[in-house]
VMD Tcl script that draws the C-alpha trace (Angstrom):
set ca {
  {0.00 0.00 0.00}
  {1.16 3.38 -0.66}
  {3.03 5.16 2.37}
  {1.78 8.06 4.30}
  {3.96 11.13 5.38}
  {4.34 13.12 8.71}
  {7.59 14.89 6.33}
  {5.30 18.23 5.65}
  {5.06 18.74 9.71}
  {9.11 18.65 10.14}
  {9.53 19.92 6.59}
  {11.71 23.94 6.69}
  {12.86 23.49 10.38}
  {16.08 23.80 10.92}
  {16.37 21.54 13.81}
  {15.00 18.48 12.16}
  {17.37 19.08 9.03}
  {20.34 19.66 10.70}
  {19.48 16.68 12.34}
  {19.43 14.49 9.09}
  {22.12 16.28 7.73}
  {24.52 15.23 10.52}
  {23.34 11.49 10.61}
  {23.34 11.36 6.34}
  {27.02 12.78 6.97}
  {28.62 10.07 8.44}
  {26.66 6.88 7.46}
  {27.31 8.88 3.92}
  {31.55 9.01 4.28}
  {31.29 6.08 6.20}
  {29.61 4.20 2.98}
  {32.70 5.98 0.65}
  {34.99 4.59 2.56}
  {33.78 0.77 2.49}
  {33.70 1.57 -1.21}
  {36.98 3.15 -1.06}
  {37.91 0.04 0.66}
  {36.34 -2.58 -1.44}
  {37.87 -1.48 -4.82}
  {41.01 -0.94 -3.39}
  {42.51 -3.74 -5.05}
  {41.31 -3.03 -8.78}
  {42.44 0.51 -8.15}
  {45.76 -0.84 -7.85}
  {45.50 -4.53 -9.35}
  {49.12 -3.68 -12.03}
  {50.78 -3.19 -8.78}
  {48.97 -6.60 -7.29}
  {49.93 -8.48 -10.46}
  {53.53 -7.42 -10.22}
  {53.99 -8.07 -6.74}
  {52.61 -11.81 -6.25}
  {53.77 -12.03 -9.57}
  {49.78 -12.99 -11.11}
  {48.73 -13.01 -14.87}
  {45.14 -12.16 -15.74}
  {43.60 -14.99 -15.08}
  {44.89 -14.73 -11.32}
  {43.85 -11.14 -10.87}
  {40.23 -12.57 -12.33}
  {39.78 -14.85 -9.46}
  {39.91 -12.05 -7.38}
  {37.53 -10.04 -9.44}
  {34.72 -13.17 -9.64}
  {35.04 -13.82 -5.74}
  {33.88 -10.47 -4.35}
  {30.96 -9.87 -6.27}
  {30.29 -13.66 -6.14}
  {30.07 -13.40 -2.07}
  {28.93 -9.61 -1.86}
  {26.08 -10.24 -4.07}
  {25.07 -13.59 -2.06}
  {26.17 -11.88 1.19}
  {23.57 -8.91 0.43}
  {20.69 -11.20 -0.16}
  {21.22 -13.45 2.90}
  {21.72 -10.11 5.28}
  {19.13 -7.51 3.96}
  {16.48 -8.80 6.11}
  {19.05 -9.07 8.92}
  {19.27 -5.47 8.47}
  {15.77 -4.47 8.85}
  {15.56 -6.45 11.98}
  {18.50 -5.08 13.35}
  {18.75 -1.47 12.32}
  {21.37 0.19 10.16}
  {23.48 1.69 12.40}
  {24.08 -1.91 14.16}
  {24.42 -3.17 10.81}
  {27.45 -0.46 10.18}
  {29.42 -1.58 13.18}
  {29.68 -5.05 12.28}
  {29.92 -4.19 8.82}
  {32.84 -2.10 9.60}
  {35.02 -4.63 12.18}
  {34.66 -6.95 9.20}
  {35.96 -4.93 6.53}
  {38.19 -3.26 8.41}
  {39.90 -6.87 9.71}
  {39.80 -7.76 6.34}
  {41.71 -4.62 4.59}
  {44.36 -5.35 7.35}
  {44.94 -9.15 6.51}
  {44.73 -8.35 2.83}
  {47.69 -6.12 3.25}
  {49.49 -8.65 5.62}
  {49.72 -10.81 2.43}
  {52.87 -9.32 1.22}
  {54.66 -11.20 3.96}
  {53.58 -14.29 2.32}
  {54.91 -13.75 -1.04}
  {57.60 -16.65 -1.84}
  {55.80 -18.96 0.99}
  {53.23 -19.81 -2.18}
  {53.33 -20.35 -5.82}
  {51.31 -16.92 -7.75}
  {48.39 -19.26 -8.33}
  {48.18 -20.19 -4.67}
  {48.45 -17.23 -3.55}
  {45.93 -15.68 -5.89}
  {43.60 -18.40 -3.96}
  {44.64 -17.40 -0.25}
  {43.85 -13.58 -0.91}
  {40.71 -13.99 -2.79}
  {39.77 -16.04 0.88}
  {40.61 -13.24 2.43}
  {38.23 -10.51 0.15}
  {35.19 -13.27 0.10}
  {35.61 -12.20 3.97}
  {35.41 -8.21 2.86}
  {32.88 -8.78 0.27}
  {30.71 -10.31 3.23}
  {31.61 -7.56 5.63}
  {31.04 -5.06 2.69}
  {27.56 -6.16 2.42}
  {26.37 -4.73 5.35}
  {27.07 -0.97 4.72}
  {25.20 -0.69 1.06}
  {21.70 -1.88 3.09}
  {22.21 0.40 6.59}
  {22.81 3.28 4.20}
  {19.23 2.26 2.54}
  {17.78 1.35 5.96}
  {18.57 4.27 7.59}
  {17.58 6.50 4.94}
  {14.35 4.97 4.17}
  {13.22 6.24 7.79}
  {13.98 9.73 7.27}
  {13.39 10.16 3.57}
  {9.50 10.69 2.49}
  {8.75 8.57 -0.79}
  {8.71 11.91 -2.97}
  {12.64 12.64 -1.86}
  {13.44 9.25 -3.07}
  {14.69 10.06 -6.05}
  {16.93 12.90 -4.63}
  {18.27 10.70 -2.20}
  {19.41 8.42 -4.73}
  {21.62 11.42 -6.41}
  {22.95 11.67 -3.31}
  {23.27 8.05 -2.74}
  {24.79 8.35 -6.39}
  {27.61 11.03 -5.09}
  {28.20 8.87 -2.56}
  {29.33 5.64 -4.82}
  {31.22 7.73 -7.16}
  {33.39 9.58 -4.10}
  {34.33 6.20 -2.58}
  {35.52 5.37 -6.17}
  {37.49 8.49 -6.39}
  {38.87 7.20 -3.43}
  {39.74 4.09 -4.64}
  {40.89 5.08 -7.66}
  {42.33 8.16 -7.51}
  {44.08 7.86 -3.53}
  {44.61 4.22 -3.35}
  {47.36 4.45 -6.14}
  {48.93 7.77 -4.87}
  {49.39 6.14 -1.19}
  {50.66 3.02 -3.06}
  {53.15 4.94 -4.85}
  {54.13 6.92 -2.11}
  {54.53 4.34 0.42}
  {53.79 0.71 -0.27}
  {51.11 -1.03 -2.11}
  {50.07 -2.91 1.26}
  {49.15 0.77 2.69}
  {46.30 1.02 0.14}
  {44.73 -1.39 2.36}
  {45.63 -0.15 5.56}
  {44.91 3.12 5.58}
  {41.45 2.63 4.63}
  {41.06 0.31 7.23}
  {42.07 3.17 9.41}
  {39.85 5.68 7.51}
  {36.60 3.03 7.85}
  {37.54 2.30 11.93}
  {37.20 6.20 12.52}
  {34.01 7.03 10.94}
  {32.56 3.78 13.02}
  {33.38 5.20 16.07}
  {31.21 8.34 14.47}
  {28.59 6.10 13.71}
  {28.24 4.35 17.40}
  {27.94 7.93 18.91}
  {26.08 10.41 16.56}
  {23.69 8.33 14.07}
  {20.15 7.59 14.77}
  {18.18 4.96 13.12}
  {15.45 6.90 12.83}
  {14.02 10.15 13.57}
  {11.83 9.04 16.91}
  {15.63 8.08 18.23}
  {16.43 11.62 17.75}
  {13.89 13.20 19.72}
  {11.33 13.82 16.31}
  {8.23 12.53 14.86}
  {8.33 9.93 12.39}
  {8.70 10.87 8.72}
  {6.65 7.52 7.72}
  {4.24 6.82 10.15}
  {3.23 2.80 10.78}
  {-0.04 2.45 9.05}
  {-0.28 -1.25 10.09}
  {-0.47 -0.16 13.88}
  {1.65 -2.91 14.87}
  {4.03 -2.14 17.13}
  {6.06 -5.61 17.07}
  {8.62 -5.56 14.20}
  {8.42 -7.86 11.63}
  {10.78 -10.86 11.44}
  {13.54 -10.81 9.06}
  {11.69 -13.77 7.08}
  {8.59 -12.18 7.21}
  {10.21 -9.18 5.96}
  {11.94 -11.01 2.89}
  {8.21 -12.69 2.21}
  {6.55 -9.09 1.94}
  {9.11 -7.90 -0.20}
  {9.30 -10.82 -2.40}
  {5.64 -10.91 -2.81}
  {5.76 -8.03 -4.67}
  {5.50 -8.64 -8.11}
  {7.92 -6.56 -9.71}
  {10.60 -7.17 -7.42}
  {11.78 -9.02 -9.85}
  {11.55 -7.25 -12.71}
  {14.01 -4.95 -11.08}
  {16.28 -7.51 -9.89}
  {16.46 -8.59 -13.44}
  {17.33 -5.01 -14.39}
  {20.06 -4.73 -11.69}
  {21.72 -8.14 -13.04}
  {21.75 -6.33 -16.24}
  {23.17 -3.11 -15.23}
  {25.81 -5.52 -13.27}
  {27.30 -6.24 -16.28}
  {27.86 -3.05 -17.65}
  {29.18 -1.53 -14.33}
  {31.49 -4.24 -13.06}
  {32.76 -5.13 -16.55}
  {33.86 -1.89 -17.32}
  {33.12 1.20 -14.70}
  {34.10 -0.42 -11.60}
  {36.82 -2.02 -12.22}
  {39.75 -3.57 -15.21}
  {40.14 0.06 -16.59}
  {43.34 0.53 -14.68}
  {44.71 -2.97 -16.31}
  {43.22 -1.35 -19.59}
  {45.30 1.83 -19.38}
  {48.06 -0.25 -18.27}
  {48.33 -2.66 -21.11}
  {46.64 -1.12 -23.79}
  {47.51 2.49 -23.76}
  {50.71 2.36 -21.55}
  {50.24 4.34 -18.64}
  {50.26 4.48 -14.90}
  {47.95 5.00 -11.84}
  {49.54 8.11 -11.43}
  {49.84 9.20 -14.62}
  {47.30 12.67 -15.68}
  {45.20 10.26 -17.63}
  {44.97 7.30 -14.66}
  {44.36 10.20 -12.41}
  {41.94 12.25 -14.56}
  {39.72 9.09 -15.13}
  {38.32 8.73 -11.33}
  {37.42 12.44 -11.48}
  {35.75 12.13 -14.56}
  {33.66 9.02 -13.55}
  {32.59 10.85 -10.06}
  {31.25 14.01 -11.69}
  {29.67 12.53 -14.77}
  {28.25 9.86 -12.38}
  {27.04 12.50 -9.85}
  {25.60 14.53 -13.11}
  {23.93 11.15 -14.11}
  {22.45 10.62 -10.22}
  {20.99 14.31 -10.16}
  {19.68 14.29 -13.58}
  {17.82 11.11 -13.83}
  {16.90 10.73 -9.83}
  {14.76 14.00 -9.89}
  {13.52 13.44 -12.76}
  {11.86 10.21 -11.87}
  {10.46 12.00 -8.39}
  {9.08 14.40 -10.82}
  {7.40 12.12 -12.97}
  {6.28 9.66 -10.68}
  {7.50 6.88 -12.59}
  {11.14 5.26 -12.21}
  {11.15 2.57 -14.98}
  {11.26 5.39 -18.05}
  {14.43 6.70 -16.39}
  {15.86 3.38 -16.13}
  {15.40 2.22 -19.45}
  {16.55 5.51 -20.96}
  {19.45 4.77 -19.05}
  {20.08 1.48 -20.32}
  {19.78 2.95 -23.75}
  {22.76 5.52 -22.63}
  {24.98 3.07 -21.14}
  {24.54 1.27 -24.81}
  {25.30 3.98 -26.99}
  {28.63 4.93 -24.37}
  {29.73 1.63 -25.15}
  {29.74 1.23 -28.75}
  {31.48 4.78 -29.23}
  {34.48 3.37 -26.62}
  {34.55 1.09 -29.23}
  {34.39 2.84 -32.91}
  {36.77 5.56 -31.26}
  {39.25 3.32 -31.18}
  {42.64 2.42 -28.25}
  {44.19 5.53 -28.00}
  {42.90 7.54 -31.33}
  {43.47 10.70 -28.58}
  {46.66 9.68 -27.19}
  {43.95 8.30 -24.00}
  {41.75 10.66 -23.39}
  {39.36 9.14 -25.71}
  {39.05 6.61 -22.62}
  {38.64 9.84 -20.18}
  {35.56 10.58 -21.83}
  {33.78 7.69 -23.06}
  {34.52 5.67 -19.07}
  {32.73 9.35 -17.66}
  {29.96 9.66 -20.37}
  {29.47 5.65 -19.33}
  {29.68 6.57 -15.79}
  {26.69 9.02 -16.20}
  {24.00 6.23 -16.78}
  {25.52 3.73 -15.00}
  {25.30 5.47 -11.81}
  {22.26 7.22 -12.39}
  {20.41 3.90 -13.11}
  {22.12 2.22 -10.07}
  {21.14 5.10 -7.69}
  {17.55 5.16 -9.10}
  {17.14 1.17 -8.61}
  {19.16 0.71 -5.49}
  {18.43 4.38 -3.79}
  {14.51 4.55 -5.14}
  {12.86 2.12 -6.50}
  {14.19 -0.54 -3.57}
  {12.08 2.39 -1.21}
  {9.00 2.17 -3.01}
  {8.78 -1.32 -2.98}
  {10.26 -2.11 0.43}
  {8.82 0.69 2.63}
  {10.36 1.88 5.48}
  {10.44 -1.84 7.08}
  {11.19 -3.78 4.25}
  {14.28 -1.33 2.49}
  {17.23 -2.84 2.82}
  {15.36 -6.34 2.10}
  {14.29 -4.69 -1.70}
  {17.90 -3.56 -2.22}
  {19.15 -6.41 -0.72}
  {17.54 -8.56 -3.60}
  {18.44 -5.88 -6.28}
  {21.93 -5.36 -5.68}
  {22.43 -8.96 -4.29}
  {21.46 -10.38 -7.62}
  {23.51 -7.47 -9.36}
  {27.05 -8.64 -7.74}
  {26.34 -12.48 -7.57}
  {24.85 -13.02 -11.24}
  {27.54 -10.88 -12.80}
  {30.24 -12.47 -10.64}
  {31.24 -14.84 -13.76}
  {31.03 -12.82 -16.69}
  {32.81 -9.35 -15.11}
  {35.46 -12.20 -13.63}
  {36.04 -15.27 -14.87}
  {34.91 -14.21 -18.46}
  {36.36 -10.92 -18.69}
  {39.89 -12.10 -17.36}
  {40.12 -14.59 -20.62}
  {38.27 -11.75 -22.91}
  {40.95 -9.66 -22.94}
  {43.58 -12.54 -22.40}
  {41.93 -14.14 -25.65}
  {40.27 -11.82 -27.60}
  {41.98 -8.32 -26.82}
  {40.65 -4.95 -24.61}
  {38.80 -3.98 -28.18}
  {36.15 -6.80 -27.22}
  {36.59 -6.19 -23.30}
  {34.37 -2.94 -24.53}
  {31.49 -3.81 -26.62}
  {30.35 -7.11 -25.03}
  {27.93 -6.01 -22.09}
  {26.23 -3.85 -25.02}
  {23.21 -6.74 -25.28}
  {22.93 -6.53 -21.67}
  {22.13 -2.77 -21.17}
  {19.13 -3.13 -24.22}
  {17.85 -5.81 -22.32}
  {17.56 -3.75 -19.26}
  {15.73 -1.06 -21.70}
  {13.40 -3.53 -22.45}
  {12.51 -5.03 -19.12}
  {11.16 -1.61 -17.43}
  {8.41 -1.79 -20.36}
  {7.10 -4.49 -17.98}
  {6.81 -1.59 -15.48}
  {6.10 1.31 -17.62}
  {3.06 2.71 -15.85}
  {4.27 1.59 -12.19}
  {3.76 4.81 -9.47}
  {6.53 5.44 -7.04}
  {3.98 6.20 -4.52}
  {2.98 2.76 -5.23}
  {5.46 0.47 -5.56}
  {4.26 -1.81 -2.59}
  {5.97 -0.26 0.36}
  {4.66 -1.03 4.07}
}
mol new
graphics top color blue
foreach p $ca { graphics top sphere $p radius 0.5 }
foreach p [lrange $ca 0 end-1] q [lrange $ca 1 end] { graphics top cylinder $p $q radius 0.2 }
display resetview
């Protein structure tokens, strides 16, 4: 049923959105930085491959096992979160990844003690642990929100949410190398871990779950007058009962493909090998920036817009249809026609849809459907099946594209993958955002 709203009564007072400003704050760095430290090994996966001395079918191992876990770790916890709470879900979240970042840079002491192929094993162990950790912090942030965001902010959250992504990439890609490069490659997984433990401790004494926590009235009112909360199963069964959960899911899966492929991570290998430069190099360096504020663009121009016309799947597929037409021109341009910077601007152009369709699925449409119970559970199944059903193709696959067939390929074959995400929001054309299902 379609959610009610106290949000006009708290709505222009400074209080309550000072309030919401200093919670979305830190949960908001707090998710950049378990980004930051998640794609902390792509950022700097040259530097991986020529210290445990890896090929490209090693460093794919890697790149199949965290999605593969995160995206079955996401589905398995979402309703955890919604029992639990998001802030509770950020601590534990954040003593996982932050144990993990520390072991994963404790692996240079093992190099020698393993052949490159064992080794490649033992630290892809060691990020299944992250990616499980990891999972926690993308459904708090959509937990927590979904209590003090009213369904017609949705859409503007998830620009925000957008920002958000595209920071901790920046992050990733932009600070991870220049730490490595100044210091050691381990430290681009130590100080992270550092960075994540901090903003924890932020998050145990200033966030509030909600806004009764914080002293205000609720911004979604219980319609059901139940005070017990739901269980987590009989969250997942009200979620999953909705009947175009899974349309969406299927549309996430899709957009997987695109963004893990290509956005999120391989691009440093690509400059590496194909055009010949460096993660610190202007080009390496320009490339994060580019992706964050084309992404960002993408979140602000196609979240509003869907608040605005009530609809999220004409948004999405136009979206889809973007992320297509990105692709084939990386192609047709052609490896380094301008001397790399034809990669600058066809990865940020890319990064436009891809982030504005992720933030409207994951940061809006998971609302509508979930409610302010049943949020985390939505995005839980939407980015869960994102990560685990792409696992094979942006790992396993990708690793012997290019080994095989050459980077030309590596950008042109998620292309049928973004038209059939066009095509699956005609299922949900006409669906309302004020009535996607939420409780």
């Amino acid at each position: 049923m379609p959610e009610t709203t106290n949000h006009n009564i708290m709505s222009g007072q400074p209080s309550f959105e000072w309030r919401r400003r200093q919670n979305w704050i830190i949960i908001g760095v707090l998710y950049a930085l378990f980004m930051m430290s998640r794609y902390n090994y792509s950022a700097i996966s040259p530097l991986l491959l020529a210290a445990f001395g890896w090929t490209k079918q090693d460093l794919s191992i890697l790149e199949t096992t965290l999605p593969f876990f995160y995206g079955l770790s996401v589905i398995v916890n979402a309703a955890i979160v919604d029992r639990i709470g998001g802030r509770k879900a950020y601590l534990i979240g954040s003593a996982g990844v932050v144990a993990a970042n520390i072991a994963f840079g404790a692996g240079h002491w093992i190099i020698g003690s393993f052949t490159p192929h064992q080794t490649a094993y033992i630290m892809s162990a060691v990020y299944a642990v992250n990616a499980y950790f990891q999972s926690f912090g993308s459904m708090a942030i959509i937990q927590i929100n979904s209590q003090w965001f009213a369904p017609h902010e949705r859409g503007t959250f998830s620009a925000i949410f957008g920002i958000l992504i595209r920071m901790g990439l920046v992050f990733a890609f932009s600070a991870v190398p220049l730490i490595a490069a100044h210091t050691a490659w381990y430290w681009g997984f130590w100080i992270p871990a550092c960075l994540v433990a901090l903003f924890a401790l932020l998050d145990y004494f200033f966030v509030a779950d909600k806004p009764e926590e914080a002293g205000y009235p609720a911004v979604i009112p219980d319609a059901t007058g139940v005070r017990v909360k739901p269980t987590a199963l009989e969250l997942m069964k009200s979620v999953v009962s909705n009947k175009n959960v899974f349309i969406f899911a299927l549309a996430s899966i899709m957009l997987g493909f695109v963004r893990r492929s290509v956005v999120d991570s391989w691009w440093p290998l690509y400059l590496k090998e194909a055009i010949g430069v460096a993660g610190t190099s202007v080009i390496a360096q320009v490339i994060p920036w580019g992706i964050a504020v084309f992404g960002i663009l993408g979140g602000f121009a196609l979240g509003p817009v869907s608040d605005r016309i009530g609809r999220r799947a004409p948004v999405i597929s136009a979206g889809f249809v973007g992320m297509a037409a990105c692709l084939a021109l990386f192609y047709f341009v052609g490896t380094n026609s301008l001397g790399g910077w034809e990669a600058v601007i066809c990865l940020a152009l890319l990064s436009f849809f891809v982030n504005g369709v992720h933030g409207v699925i994951m940061g809006a449409a998971s609302m509508d459907i979930g409610g302010k119970h049943g949020s985390a559970s939505a995005a839980g199944i939407f980015d869960g099946a994102q990560y685990f059903f792409a696992a094979p193709f942006t790992g396993w696959f990708v690793g012997r594209i290019v080994t095989n067939y050459g980077w030309g390929v590596w950008k042109i074959w998620p292309i049928p993958f973004a038209l059939i995400g066009a095509v699956l929001m005609l299922f949900v054309w006409n669906v309302e955002s004020s009535k996607g299902g939420g409780h």
